[in-house]
DSSP file (Angstrom, degrees, kcal/mol; ACC not computed):
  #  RESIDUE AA STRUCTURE BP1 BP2  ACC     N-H-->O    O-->H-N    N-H-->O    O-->H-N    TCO  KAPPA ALPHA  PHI   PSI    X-CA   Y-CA   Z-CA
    1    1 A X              0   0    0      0, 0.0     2,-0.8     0, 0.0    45,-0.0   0.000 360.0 360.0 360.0 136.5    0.0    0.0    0.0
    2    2 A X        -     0   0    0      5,-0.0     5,-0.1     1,-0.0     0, 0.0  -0.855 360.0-130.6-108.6 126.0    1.3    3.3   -0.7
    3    3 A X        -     0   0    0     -2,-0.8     2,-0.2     1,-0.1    -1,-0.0  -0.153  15.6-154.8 -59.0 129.0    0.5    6.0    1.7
    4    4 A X     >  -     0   0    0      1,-0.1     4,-2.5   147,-0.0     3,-0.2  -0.513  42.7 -92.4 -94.9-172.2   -0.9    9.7    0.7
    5    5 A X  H  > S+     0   0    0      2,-0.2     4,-1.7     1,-0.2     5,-0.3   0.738 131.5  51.7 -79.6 -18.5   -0.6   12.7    2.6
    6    6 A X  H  > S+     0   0    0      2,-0.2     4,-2.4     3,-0.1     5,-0.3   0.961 110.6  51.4 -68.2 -40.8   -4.0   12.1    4.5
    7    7 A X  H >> S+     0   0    0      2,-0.2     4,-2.6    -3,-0.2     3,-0.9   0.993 119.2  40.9 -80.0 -79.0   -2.5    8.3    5.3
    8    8 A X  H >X S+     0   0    0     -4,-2.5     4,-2.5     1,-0.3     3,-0.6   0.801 115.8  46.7 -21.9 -79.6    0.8   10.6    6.6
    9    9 A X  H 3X S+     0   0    0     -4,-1.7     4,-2.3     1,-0.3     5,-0.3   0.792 108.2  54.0 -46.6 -49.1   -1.2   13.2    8.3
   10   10 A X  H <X S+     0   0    0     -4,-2.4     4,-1.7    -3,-0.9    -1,-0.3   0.856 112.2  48.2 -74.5 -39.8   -3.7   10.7   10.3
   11   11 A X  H << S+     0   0    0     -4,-2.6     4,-0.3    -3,-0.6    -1,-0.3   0.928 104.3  54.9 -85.9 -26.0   -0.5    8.7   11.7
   12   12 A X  H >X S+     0   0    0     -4,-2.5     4,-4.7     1,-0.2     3,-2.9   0.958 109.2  46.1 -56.4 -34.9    1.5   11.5   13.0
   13   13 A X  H 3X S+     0   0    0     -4,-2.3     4,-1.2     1,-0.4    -1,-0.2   0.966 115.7  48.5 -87.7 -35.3   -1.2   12.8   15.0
   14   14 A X  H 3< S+     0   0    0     -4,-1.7     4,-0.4    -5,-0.3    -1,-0.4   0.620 110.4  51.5 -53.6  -2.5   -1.7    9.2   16.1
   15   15 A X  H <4 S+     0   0    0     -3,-2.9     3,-0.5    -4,-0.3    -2,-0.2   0.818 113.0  43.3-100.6 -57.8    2.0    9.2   16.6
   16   16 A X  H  < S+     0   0    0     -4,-4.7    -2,-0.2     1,-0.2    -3,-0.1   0.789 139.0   1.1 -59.8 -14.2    1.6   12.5   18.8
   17   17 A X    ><  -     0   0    0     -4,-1.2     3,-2.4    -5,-0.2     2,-1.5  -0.209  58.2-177.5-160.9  67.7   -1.6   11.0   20.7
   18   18 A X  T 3  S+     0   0    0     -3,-0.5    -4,-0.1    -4,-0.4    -2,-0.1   0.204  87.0  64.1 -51.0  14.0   -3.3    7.5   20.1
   19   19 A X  T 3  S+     0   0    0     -2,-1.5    -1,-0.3     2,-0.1     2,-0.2   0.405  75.6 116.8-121.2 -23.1   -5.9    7.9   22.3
   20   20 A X    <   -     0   0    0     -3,-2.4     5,-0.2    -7,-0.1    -3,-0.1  -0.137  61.6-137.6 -60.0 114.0   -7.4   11.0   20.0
   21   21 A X     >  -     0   0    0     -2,-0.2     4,-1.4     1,-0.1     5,-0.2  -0.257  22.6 -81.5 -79.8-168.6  -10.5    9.9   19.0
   22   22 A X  H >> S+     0   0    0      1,-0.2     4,-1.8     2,-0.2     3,-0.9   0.966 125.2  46.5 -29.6 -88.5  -12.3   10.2   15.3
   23   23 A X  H >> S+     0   0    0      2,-0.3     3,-3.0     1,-0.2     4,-1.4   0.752 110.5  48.7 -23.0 -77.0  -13.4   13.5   15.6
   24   24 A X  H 3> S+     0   0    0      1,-0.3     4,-1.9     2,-0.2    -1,-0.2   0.769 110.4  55.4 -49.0 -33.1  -10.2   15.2   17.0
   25   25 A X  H <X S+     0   0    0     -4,-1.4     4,-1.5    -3,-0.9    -1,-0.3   0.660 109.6  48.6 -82.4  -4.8   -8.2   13.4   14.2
   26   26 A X  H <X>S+     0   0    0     -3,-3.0     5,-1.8    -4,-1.8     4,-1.0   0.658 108.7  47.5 -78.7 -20.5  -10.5   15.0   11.7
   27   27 A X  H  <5S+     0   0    0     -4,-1.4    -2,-0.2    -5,-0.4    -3,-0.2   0.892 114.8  48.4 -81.3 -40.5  -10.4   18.0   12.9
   28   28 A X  H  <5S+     0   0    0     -4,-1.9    -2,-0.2    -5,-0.3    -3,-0.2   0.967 123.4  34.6 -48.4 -78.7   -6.2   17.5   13.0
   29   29 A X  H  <5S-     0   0    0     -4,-1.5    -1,-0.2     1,-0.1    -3,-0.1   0.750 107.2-124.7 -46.3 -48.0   -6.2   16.3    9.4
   30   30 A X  T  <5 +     0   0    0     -4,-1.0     2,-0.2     1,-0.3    -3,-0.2   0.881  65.4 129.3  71.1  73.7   -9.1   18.5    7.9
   31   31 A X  S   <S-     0   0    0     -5,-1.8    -1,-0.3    -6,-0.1     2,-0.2  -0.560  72.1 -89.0-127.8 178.3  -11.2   15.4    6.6
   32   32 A X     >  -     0   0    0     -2,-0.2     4,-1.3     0, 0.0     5,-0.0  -0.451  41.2-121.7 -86.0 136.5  -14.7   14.1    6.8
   33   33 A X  H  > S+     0   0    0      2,-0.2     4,-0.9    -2,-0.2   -10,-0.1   0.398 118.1  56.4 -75.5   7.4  -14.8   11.6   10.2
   34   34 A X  H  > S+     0   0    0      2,-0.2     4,-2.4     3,-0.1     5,-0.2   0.642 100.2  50.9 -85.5 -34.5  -15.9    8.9    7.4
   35   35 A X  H >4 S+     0   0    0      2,-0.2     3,-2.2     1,-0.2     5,-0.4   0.685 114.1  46.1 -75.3 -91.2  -12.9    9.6    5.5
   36   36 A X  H 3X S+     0   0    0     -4,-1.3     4,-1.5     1,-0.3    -1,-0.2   0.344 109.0  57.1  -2.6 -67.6  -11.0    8.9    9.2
   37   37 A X  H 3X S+     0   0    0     -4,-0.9     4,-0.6     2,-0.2    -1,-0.3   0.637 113.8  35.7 -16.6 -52.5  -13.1    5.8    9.8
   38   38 A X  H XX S+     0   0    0     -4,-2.4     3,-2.4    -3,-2.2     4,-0.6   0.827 113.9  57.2-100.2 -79.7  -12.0    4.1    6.5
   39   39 A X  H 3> S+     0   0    0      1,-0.3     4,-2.5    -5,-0.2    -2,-0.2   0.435 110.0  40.2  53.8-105.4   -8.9    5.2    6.6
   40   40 A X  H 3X S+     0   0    0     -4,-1.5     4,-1.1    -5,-0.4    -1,-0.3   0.598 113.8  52.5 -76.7 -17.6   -8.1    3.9    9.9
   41   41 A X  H <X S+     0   0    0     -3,-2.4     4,-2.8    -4,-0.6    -2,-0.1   0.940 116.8  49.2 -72.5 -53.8  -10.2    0.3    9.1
   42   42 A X  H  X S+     0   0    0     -4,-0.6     4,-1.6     1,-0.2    -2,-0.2   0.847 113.4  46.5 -51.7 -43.3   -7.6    0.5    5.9
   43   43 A X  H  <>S+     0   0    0     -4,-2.5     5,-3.1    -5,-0.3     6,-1.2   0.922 112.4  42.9 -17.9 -84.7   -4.8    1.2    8.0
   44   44 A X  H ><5S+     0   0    0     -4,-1.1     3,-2.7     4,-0.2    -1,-0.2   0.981 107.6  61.3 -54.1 -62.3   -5.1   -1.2   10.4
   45   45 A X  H 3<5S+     0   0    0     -4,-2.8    -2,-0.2     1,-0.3    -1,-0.1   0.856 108.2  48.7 -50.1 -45.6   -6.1   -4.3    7.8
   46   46 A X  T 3<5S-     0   0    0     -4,-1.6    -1,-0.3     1,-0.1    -2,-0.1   0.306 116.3-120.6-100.6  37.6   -2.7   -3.8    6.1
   47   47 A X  T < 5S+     0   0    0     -3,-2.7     3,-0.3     1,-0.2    -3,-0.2   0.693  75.6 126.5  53.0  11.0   -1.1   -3.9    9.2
   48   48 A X  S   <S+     0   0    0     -5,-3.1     2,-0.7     1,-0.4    -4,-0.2   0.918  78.2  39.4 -79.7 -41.1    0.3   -0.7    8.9
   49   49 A X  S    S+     0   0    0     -6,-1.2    -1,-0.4     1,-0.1     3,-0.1  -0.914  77.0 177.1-105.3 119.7   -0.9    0.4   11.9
   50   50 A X        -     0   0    0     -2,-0.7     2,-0.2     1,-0.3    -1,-0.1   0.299  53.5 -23.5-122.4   7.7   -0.4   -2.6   13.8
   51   51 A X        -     0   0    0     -3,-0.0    -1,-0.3     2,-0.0     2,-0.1  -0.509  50.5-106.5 133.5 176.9   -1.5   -1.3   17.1
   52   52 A X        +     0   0    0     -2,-0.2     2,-0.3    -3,-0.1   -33,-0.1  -0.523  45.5 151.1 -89.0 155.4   -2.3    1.4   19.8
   53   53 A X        -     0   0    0     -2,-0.1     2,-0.3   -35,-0.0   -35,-0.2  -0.992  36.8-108.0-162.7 172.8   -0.1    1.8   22.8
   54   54 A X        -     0   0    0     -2,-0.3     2,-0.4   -36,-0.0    -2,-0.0  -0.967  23.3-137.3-125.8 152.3    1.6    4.1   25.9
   55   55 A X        +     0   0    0     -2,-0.3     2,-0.4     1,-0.0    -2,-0.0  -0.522  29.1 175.6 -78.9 114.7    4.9    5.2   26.3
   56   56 A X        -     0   0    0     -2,-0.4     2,-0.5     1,-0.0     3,-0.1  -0.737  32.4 -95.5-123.0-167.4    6.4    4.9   29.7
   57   57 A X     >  -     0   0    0     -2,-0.4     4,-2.0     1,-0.1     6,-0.2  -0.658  20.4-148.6-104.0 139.2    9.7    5.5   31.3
   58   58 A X  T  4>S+     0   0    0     -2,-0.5     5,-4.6     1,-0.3    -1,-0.1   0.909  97.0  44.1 -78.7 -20.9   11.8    2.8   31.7
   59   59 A X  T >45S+     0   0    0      1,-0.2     3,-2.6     3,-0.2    -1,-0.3   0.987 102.7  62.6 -70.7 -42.2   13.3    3.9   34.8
   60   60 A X  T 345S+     0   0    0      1,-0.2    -2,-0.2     2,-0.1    -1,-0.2   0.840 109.6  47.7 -48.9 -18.0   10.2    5.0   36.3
   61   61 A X  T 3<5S-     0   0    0     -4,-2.0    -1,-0.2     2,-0.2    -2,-0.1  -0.097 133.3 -81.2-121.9  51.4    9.2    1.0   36.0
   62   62 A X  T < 5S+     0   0    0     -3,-2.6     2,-0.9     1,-0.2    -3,-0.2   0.330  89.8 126.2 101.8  11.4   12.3   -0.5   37.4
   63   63 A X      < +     0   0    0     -5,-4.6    47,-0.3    -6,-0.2    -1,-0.2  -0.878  25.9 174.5-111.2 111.2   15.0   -0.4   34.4
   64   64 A X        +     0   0    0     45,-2.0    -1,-0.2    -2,-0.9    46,-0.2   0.934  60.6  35.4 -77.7 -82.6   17.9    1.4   35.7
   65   65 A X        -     0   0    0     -6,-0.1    44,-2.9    -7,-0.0     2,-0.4  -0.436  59.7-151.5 -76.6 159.1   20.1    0.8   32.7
   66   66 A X  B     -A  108   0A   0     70,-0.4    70,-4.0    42,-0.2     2,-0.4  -0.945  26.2-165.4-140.6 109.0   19.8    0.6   29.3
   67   67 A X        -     0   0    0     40,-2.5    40,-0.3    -2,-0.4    68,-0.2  -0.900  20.4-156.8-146.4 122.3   22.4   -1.6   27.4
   68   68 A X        -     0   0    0     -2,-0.4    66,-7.0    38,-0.2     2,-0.7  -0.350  16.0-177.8 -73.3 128.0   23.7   -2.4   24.1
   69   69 A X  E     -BC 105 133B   0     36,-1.9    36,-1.4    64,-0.3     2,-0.6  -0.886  14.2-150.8-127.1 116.2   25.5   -6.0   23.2
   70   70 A X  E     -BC 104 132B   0     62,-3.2    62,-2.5    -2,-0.7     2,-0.4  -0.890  23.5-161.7 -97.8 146.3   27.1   -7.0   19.8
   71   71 A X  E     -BC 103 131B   0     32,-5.3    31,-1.2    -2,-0.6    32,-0.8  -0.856  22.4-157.3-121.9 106.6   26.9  -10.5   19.4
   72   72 A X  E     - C   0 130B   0     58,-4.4    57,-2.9    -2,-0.4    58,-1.7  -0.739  21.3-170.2 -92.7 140.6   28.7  -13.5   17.0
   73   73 A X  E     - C   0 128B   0     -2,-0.5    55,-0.2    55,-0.2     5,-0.2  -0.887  31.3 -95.3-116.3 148.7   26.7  -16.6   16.6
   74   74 A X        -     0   0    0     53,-2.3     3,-0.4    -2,-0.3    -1,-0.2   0.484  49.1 -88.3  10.8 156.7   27.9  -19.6   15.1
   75   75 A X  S    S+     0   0    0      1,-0.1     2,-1.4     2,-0.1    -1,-0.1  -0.247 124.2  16.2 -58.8 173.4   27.3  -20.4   11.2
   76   76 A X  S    S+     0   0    0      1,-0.2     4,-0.2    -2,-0.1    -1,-0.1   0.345 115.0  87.0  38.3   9.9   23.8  -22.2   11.2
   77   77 A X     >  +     0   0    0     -2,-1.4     4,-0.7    -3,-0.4    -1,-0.2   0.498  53.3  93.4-132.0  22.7   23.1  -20.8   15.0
   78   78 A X  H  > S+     0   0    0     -5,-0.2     4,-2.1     2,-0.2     5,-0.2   0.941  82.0  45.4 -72.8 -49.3   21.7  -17.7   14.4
   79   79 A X  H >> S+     0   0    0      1,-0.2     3,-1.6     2,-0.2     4,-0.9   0.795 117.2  41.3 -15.1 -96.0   17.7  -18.5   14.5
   80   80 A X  H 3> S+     0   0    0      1,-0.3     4,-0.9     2,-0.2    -1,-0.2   0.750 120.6  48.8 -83.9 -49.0   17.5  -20.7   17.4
   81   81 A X  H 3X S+     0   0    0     -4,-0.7     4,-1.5     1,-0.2    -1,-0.3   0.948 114.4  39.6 -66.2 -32.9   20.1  -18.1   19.3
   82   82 A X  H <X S+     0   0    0     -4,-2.1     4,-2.0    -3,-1.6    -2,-0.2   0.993 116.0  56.1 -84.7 -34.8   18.5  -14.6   18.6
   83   83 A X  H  < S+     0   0    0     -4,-0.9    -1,-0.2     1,-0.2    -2,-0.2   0.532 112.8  42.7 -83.2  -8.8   14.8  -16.4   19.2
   84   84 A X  H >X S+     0   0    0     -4,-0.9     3,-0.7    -5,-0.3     4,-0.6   0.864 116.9  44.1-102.4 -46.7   16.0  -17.6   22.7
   85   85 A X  H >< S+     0   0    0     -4,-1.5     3,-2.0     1,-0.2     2,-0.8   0.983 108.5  64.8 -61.5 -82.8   17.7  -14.2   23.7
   86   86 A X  T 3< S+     0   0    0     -4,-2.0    -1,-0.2     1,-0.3    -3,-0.2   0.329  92.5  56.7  -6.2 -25.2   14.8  -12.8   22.3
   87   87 A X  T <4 S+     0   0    0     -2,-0.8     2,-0.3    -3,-0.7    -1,-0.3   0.633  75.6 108.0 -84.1 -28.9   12.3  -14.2   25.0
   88   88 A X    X<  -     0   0    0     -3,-2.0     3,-2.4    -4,-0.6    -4,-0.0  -0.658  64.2-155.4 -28.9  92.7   14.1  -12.8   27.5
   89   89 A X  T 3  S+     0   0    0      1,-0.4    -1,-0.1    -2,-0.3    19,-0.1   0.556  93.8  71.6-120.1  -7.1   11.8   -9.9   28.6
   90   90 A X  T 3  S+     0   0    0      1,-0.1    18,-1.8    17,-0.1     2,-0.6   0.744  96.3  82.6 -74.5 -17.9   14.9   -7.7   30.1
   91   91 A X    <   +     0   0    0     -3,-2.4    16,-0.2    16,-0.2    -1,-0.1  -0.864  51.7 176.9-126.1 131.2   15.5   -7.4   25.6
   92   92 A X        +     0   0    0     -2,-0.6     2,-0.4    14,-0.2    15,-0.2   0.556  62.9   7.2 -98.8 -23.9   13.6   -5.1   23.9
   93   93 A X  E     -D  106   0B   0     13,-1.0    13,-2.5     2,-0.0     2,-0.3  -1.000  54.0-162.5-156.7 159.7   15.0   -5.5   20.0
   94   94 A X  E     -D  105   0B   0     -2,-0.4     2,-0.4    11,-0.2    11,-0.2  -0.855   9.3-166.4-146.9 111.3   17.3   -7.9   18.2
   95   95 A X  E     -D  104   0B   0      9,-3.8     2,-0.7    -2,-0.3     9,-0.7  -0.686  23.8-145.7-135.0 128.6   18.7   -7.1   15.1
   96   96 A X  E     +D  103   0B   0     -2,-0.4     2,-0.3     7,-0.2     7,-0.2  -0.558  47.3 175.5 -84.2 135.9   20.6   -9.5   12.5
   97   97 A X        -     0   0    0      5,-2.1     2,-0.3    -2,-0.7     0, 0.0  -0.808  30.1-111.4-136.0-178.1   23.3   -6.5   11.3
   98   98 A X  S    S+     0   0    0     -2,-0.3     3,-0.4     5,-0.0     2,-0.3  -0.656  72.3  43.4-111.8 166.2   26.5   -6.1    8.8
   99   99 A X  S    S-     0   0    0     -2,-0.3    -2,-0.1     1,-0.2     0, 0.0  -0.573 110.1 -14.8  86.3-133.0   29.7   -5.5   10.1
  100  100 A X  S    S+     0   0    0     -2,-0.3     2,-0.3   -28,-0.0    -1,-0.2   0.649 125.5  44.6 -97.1 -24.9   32.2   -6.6   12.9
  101  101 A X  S    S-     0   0    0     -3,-0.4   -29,-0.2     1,-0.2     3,-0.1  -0.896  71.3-144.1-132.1 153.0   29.0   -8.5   15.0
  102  102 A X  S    S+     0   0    0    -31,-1.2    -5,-2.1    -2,-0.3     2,-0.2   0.947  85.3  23.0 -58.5 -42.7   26.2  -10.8   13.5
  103  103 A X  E     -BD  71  96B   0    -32,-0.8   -32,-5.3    -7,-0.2     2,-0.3  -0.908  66.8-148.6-150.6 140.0   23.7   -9.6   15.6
  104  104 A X  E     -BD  70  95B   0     -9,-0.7    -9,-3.8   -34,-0.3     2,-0.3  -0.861  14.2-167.0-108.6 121.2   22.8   -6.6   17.8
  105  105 A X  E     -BD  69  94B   0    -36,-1.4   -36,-1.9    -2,-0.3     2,-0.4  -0.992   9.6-165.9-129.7 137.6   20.9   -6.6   20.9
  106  106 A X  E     + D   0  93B   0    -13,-2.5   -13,-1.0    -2,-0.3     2,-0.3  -0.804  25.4 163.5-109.4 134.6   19.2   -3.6   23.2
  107  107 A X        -     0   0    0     -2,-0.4   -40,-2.5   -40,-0.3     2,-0.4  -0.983  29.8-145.4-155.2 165.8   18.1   -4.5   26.8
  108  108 A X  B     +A   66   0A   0    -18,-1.8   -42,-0.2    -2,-0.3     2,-0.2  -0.981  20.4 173.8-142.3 141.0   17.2   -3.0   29.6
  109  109 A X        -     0   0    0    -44,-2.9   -45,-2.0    -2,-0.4     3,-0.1  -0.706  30.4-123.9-140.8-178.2   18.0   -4.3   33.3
  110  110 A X  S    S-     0   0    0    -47,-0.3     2,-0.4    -2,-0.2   -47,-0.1   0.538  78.8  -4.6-119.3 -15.9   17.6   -2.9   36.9
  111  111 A X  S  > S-     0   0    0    -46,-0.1     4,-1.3     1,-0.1    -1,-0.2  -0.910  81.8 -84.5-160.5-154.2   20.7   -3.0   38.4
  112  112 A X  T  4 S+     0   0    0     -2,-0.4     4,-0.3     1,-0.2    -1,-0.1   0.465 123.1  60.8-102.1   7.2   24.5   -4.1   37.9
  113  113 A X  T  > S+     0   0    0      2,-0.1     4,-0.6     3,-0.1     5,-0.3   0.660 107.5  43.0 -78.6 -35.6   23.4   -7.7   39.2
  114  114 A X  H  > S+     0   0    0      1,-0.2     4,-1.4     2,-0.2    -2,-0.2   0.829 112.9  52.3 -85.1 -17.9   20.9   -8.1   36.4
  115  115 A X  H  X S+     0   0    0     -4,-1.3     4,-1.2     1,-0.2    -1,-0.2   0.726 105.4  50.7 -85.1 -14.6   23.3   -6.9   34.3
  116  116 A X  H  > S+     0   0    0     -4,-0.3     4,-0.7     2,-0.2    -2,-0.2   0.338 117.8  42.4 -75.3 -14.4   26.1   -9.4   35.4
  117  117 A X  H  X S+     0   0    0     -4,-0.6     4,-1.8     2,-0.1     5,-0.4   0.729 112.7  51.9-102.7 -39.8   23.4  -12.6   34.9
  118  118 A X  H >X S+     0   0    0     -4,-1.4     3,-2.4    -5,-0.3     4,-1.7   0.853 115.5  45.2 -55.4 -69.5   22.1  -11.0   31.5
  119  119 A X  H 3< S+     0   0    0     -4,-1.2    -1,-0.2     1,-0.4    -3,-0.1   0.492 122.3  37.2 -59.1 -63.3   25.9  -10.9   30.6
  120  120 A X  H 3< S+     0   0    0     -4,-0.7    -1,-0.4     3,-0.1    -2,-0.2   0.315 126.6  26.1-102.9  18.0   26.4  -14.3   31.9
  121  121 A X  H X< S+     0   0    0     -3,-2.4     3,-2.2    -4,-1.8    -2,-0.2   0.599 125.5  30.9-121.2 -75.5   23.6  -16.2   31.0
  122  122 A X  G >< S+     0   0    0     -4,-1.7     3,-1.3    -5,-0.4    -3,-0.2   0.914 124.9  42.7 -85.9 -54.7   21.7  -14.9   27.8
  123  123 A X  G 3  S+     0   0    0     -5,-0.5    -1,-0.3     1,-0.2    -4,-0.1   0.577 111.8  58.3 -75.6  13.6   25.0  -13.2   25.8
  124  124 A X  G <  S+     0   0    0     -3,-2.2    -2,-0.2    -6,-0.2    -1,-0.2   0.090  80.4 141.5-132.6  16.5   27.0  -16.7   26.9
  125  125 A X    X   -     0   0    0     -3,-1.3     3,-2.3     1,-0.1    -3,-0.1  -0.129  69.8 -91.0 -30.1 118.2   23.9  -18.9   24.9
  126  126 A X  T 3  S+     0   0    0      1,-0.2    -1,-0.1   -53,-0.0     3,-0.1  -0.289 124.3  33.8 -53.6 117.2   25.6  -22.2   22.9
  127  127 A X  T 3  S+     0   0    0      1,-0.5   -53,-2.3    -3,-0.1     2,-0.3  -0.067  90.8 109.9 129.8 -32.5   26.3  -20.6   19.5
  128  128 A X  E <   +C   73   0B   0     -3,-2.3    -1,-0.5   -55,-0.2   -55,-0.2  -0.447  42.7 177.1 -62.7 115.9   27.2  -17.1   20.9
  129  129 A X  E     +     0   0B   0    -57,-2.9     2,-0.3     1,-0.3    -1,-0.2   0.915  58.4   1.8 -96.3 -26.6   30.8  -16.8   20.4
  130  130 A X  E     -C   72   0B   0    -58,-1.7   -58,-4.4     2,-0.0    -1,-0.3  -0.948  62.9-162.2-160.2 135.5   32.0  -13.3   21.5
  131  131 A X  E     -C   71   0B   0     -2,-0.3     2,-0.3   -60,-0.2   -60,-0.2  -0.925   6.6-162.6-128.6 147.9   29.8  -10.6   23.0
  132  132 A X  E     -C   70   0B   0    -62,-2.5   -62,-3.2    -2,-0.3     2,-0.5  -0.950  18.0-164.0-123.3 136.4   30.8   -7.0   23.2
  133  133 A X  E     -C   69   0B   0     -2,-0.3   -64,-0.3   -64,-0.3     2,-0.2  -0.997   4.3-165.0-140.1 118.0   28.4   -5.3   25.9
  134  134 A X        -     0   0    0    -66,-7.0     2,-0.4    -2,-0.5    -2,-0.0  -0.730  15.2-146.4 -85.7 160.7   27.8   -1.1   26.3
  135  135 A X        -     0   0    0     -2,-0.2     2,-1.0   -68,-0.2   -68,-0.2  -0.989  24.6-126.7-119.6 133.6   26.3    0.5   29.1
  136  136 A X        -     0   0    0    -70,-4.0   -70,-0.4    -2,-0.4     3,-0.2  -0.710  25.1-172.7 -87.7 113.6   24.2    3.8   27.7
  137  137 A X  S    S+     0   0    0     -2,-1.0    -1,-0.2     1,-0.2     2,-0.2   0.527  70.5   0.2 -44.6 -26.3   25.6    6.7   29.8
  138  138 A X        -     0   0    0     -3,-0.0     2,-1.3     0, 0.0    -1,-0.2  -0.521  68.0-136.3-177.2  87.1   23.3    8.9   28.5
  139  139 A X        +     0   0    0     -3,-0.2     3,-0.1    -2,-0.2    -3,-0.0  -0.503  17.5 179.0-103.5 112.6   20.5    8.8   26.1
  140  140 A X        -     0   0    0     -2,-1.3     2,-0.3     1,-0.1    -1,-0.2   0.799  69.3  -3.3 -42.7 -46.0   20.3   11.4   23.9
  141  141 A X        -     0   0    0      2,-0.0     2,-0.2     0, 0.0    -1,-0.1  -0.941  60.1-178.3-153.2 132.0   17.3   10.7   21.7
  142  142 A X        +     0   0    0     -2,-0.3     2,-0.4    -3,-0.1    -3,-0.0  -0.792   9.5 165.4-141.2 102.7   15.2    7.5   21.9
  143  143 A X        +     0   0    0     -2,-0.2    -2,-0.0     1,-0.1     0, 0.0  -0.950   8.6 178.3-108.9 101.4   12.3    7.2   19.4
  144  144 A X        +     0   0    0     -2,-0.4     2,-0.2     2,-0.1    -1,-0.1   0.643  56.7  82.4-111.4 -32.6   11.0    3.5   19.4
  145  145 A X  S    S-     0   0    0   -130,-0.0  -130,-0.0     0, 0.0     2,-0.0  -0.683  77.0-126.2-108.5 163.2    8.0    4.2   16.6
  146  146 A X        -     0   0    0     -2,-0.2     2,-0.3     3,-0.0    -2,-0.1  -0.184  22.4-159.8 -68.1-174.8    8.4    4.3   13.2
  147  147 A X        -     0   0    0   -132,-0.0     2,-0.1     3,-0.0  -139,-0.0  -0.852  35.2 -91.5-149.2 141.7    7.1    7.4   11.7
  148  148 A X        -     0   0    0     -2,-0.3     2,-0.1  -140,-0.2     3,-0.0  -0.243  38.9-116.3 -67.6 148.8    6.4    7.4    8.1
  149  149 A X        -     0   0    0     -2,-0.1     3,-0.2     1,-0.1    -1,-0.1  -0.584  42.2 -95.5 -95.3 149.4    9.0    8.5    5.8
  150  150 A X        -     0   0    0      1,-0.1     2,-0.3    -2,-0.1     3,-0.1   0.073  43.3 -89.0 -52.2 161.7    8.3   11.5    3.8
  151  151 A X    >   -     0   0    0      1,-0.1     3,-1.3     2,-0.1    -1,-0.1  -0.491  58.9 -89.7 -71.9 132.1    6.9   11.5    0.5
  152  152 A X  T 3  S+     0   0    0     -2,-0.3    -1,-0.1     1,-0.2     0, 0.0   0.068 114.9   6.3 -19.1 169.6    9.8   11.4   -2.3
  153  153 A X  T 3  S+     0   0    0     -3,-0.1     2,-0.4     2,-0.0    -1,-0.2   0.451 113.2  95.3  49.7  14.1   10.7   14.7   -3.0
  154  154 A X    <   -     0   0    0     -3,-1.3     2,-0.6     0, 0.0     0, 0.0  -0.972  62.9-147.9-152.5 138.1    8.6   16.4   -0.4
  155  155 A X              0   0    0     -2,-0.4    -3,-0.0     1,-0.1    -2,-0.0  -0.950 360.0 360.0-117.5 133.6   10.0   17.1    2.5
  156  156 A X              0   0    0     -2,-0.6    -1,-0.1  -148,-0.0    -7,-0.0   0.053 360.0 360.0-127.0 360.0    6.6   16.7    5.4
């Protein structure tokens, strides 16, 4: 499906508020609340918008640090290794990547004990051969949803 600028317009202001109902995003957009209505049925039925949610803070619910791991797995023992690490509920994304590590992992832990088990249990998984582990000092900018990318040539 290719998005128009109504398709644009109607997820940023979901981006800036999911909770806004019909109305308020028609007034946002400057549509019909029918046009909103299908829309959003279309939306949703190609998965694009794949569901509603709230943001919180990870310290305020018990994740002190926030930490970044490169990982090499094994030839033939990448699946079955990122799907196990994956489960793991302290890691939030897991990313097959190019360069110096196979795989890239983000997690988030509550103290320097949980990060000393993640460490030695979940990045020391049969198949993991060498893990490189950061601790974020500081996070500058952390935006978790997509946003749509502008239209060619149009800067939105």
């Amino acid at each position: 499906m290719t998005l128009d600028s109504t398709d644009r317009a109607i997820l940023r202001a979901l981006l800036e508020d999911s909770r806004a109902s019909q109305r308020e995003l028609s007034r946002i957009v400057g549509v019909a609340q029918g046009t909103i209505t299908n829309r959003l049925k279309k939306l949703e039925s190609q998965n694009i918008i794949q569901g509603y949610s709230v943001v919180l803070d990870p310290e305020s619910v018990g994740w002190s640090m926030t930490i970044m791991a490169g990982l090499r797995i094994a030839k033939g023992k990448m699946i079955n290794v990122q799907q196990k690490i994956a489960a793991d509920p302290r890691v939030f994304s897991v990313y097959d990547v190019t360069g110096d590590w196979d795989s890239m992992v983000l997690a988030r832990v509550r103290d320097r004990a949980d990060l000393d088990d993640l460490t030695k249990t979940v990045f020391t998984l049969e198949g993991v051969t060498r893990s490189f582990t950061h601790v974020v000092l500081n996070t500058v900018k952390e935006d978790g949803f997509a946003k749509p990318a502008p239209e060619k040539n149009n800067e939105e």
